[in-house]
N, C-alpha and C positions, 0 to 999 in steps of 0.2 A: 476583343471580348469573344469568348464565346457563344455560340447561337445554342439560344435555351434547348437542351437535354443532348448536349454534345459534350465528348470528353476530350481535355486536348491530347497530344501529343507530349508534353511537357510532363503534365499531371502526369500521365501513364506511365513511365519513363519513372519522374520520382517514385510511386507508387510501386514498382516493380522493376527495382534497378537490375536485377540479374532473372528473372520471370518472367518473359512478356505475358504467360497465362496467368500472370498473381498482377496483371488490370485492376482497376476497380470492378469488383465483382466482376471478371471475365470479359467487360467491356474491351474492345480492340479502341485506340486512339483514331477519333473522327465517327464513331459511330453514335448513330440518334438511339436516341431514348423514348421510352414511350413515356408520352405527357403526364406529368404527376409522379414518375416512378422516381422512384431514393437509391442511389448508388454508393454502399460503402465500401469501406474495405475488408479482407478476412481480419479475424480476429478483433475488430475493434468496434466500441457501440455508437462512437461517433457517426452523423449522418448527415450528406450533402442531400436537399431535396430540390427540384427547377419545379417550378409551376407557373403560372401567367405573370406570376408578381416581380419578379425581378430576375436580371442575368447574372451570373457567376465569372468574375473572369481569371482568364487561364493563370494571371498569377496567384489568386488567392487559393486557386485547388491544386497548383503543384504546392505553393506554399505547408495547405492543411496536409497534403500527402506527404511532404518532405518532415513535417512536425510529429510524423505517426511512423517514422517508417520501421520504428524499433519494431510493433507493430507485426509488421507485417513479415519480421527476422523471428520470429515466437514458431519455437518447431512446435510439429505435431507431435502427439503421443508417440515412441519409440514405438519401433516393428514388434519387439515383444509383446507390450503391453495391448497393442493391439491384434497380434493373433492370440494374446491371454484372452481378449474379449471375443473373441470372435470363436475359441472351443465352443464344442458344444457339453452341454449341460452336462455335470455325473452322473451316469444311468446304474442305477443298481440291477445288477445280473437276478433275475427270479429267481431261482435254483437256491441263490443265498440271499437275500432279502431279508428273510426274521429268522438267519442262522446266529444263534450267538455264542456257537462253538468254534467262532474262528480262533483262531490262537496264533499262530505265526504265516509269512508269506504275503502273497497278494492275495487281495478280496475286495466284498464290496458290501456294505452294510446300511440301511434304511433303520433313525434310530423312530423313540415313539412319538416325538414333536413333528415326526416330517424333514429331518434334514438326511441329507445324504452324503456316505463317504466312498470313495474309489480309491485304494491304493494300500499300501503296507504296514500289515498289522506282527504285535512282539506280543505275546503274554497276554491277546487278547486284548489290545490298547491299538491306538490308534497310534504307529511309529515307523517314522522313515519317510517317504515319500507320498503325500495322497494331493486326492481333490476333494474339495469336500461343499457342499451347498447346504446353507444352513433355510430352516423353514421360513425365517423372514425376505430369503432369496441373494441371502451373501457369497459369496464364491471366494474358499481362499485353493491356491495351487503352491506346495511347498509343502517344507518339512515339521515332522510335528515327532512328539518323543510326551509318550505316558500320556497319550490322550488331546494335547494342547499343542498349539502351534508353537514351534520354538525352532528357531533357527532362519532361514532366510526362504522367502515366501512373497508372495502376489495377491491380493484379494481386493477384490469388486465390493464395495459397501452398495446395500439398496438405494442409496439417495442419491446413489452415480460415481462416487468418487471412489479413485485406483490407489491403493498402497502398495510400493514392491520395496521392501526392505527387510528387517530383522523383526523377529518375533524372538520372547520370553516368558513363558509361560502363558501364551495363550495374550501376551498384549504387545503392542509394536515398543517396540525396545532397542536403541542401538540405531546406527544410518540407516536412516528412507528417505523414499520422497511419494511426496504426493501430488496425485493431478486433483484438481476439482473441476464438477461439471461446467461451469462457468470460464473456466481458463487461467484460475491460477494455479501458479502451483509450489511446494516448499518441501526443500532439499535442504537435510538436515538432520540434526540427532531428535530420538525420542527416549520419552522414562517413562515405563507404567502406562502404557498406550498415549501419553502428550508429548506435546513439542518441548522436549526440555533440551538445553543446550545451546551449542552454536547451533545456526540454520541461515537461511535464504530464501525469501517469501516473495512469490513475483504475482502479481494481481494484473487481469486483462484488462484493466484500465489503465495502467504503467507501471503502477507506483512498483519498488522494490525496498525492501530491506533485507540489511545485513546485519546480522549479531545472535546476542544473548535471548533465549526465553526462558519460562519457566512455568511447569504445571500450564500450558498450552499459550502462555503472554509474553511479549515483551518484555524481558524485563533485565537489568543488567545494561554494558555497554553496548549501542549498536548506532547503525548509517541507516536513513529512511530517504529516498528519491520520492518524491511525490509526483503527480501527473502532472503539475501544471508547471515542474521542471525544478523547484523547491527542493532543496538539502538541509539535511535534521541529521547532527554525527552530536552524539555526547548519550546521555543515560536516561534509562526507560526501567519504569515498574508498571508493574498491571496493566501491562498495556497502555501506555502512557509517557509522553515525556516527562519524566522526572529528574531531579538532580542537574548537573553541570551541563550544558549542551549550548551547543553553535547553531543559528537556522540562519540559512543562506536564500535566502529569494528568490522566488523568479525575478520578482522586480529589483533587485540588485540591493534592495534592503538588506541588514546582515545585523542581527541578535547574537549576544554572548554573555551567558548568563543563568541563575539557576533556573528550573523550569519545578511547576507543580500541577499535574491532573492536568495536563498539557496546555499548559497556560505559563507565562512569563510570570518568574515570582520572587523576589527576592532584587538583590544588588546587581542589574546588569547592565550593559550595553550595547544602546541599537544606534547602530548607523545606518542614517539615510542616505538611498541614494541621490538626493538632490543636494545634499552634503551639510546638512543638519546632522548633529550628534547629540542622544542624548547618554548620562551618566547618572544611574541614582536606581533607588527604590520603586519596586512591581507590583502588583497586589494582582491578582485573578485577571490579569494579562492586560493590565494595564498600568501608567504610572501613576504610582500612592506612595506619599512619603515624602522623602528629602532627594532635591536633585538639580542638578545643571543642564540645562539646554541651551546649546550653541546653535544657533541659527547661520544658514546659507550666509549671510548678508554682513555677517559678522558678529549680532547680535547676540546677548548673553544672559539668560537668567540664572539664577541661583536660587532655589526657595523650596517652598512645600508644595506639593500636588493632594490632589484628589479624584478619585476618580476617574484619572487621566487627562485633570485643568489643571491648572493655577489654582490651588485655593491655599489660604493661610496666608504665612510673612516668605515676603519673598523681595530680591536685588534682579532688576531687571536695567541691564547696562543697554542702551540704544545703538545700532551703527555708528548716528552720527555724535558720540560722546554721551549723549543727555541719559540722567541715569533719573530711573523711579526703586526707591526705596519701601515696602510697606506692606500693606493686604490689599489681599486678589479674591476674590469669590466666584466660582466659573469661569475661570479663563481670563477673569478681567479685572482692572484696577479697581475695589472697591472697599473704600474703609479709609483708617487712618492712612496716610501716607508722606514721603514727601519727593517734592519732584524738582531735580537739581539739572537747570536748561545748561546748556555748551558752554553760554558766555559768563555761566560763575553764577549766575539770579538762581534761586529757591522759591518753593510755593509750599510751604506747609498746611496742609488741609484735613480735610473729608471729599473723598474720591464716591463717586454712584456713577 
């Protein structure tokens, strides 16, 4: 075990297989912590904390490190985009500030809202190459034509986040990508300033998808990794699993089947991993309807559900031969039924 606010060797290693300086936070392997402090890793929000209450040991934190290490392979912003961030600001030249007889060439112009442009003007328009900061404090750098961004371009939105792709008339248009303050980021087509098309949406918590959007969602055929290691491949609307799709587990469960408002719905099939299978009807992600459950053990129903029980008439065949014919209410034998034992005897009744 480790001794409380020590890091091993191991961890470090997993945590920064080609970096010895990408440690858990710059930690070197063997070195004390100061009592109470939190040690994570870059890019991720998960948190190891040591305090009096308990020790950590070295296999469970190379483990969390080995479980994160995609993690810590998350490049940083390209060199461009960060010396795009790192210019400094468009300064309009005084001399021309409130000239508004530029007509062609380079210049620099302050309009009456407060935003500012640097770079080259046609006919009095804003065309060819500029920088331009708008009065909310947007920063785009690239090319513009009759006034409007169009063409391929850079810009800083105020709420932090970087677009470097195409513009059309003044909206992202055509391949970008985008970084967000928080660490995702989506590489891919736009229309009309949204995410319409193919794309690639990578979230600092893990998750990824691959596919279709449209008007800024999901929507169309696509692949979704979720954190907790979970695969979703089949069809999405509105952001939403919709339509025909496969969910693969982490726990090695595996769904095939239509999906609605991202819930199981319709005619599908879930195999358990414990090796239970069932086959039938879904209702808002659960089963509702007509269906067969095959149990581990051998076990077999055949009947109605609700709400994800037993309820209604239903053929429940036993492992060891003995079958119950009849109604279920919650999961359970109740009502008319009849129950036919191994050795050939019958009990016709009322079940509670």
């Amino acid at each position: 075990e480790l001794k409380r606010g020590q890091v091993s060797q191991q961890a470090a290693q997993a945590a920064a297989p080609s970096r010895p300086d990408r440690a858990l936070m710059g930690y070197a392997a063997g070195t004390r912590l100061p009592r109470g402090s939190q040690v994570k890793k870059p890019y991720d929000p998960a948190v190891f904390r040591w305090d009096d209450s308990a020790a950590v040991t070295a296999t469970a934190l190379a483990a969390y490190a080995a479980e994160h290490v995609e993690a810590l392979k998350k490049p940083r912003l390209p060199a461009r985009i960060q010396n795009f961030l790192n210019e400094p600001r468009p300064v309009v030249d005084p001399e021309t500030e409130f000239d508004d007889a530029i007509e062609d060439g380079q210049g620099s112009k302050r309009f009456e809202d407060g935003s500012v442009y640097v770079g080259e003007f046609v006919a009095g328009e804003r065309e060819g190459h500029g920088r331009y900061r708008s009065s909310l404090g947007a920063i785009f750098d690239g090319d513009w034509k009759m006034g409007m961004r169009h063409g391929k371009g850079m810009e800083r939105y105020p709420i932090g986040n970087v677009y470097e792709g195409q513009f059309t008339a003044d909206k992202r248009d055509g391949l970008g990508t985008m970084w967000y303050p928080g660490g995702d980021t989506y590489e891919g087509f736009y229309k009309a300033g949204k995410k319409d098309g193919r794309g690639k949406y990578r979230s600092a918590s893990g998750a990824l998808y691959e596919g279709e959007y449209k008007a800024d969602l999901r929507d169309g055929q696509g692949k979704e990794r979720y954190p907790d290691g979970s695969i979703y491949e089949g069809g999405f609307k509105a952001g939403k699993r919709w339509g025909m799709g496969k969910m693969m587990y982490a726990s090695g469960d595996v769904y095939a089947g239509p999906w609605k408002r991202d819930l199981r719905d319709g005619k599908g099939t879930f195999q358990y991993a414990g090796g239970a299978r069932y086959e039938g009807d879904y209702k808002s992600g659960v089963m509702d309807g007509r269906g067969t459950y095959r149990f581990a053990d051998g076990s077999v129903y055949v009947g109605d559900y609700k709400a994800g029980k037993r309820e209604g008439r239903g053929n429940y065949k036993f492992a060891d031969g003995a079958v119950y014919e009849g109604e279920y209410k919650g999961g359970a034998m109740e009502g008319f039924g009849t129950y036919q034992y191994v050795d050939g005897r019958a009990e016709v009744g009322r079940y509670a």
